[in-house]
C-alpha positions in Angstrom: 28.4 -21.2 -4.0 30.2 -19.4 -0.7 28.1 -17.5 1.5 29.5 -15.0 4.1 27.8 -13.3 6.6 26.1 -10.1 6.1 24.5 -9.4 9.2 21.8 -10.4 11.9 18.3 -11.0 10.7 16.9 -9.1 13.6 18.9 -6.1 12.5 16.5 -6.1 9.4 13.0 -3.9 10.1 10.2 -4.8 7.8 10.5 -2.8 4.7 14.0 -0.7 5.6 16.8 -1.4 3.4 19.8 -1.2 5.1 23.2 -0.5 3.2 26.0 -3.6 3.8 29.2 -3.9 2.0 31.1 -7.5 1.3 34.8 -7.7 0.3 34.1 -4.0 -1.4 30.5 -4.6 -2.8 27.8 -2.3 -1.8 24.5 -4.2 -1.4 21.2 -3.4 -0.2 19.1 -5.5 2.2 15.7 -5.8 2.6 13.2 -7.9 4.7 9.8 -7.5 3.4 7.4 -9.8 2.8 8.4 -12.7 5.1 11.6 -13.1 2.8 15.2 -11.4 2.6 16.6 -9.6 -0.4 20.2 -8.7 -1.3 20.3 -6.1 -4.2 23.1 -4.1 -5.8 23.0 -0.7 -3.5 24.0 1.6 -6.3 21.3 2.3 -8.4 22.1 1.6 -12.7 20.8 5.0 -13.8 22.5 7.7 -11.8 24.8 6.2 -8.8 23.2 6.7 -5.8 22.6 4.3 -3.1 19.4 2.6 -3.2 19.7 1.8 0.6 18.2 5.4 1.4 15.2 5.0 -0.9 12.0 3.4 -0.4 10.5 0.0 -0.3 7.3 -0.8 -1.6 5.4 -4.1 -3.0 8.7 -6.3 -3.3 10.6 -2.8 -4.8 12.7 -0.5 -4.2 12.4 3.0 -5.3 15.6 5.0 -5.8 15.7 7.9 -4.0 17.0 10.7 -6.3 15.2 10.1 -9.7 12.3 7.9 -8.4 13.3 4.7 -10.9 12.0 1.8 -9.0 13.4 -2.0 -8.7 12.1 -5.3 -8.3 14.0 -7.1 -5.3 13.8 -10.2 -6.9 14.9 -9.9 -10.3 17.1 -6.2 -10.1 15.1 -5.1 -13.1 13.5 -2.0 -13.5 9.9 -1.1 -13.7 10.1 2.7 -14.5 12.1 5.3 -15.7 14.8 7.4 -15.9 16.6 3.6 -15.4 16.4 0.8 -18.0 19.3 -1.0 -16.9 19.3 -3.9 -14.5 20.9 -4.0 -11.4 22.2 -7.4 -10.0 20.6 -9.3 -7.5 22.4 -11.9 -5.3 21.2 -15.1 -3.1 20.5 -14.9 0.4 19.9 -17.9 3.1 18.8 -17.7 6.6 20.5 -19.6 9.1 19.2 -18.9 12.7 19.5 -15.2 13.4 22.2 -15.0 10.5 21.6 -13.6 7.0 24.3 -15.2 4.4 24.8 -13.7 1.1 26.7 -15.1 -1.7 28.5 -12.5 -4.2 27.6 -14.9 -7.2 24.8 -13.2 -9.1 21.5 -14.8 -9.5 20.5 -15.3 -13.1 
């Protein structure tokens, strides 16, 4: 699995998804709950980024129709979504947050 940089871990604020994009993928990071997530920024029901919604208890609430997202899985937890959106692995090394573009079953 190849991991590339995303950016610095101290560029992350608790609970603030901020929008990223490797080699042409849009993905939203968050750092809540003592861990990092990498999520697929555009949200599965109505293509908007998720990076300007709202995090709450390990989700992340789109912004436009209020469909909400668990960090860790991608999967949705209300409506108008019911599809999935991926998820990808991140790793910490020192003040550097790696994500790799292979999707997390």
């Amino acid at each position: 699995m190849t991991f590339v940089r995303a950016c610095g871990l101290s560029e992350l604020e608790e609970d603030t998804p901020m929008r990223v994009e490797l080699d042409g993928t849009p993905l939203s990071l968050v750092r809540t709950e003592g861990e990092v997530f990498a999520i697929h920024d555009i949200c599965s029901h109505a293509n908007v980024s998720l990076s300007e919604g709202e995090v709450d208890d390990c989700h992340i609430e789109c912004w436009l129709h209020g469909s909400r997202f668990d960090l860790r899985s991608g999967k949705p937890d209300s409506l108008p979504a019911t599809r999935p959106v991926p998820v990808y692995p991140v790793k910490i090394e020192g003040d550097d947050v790696l994500v790799s573009l292979t999707q997390e079953s």
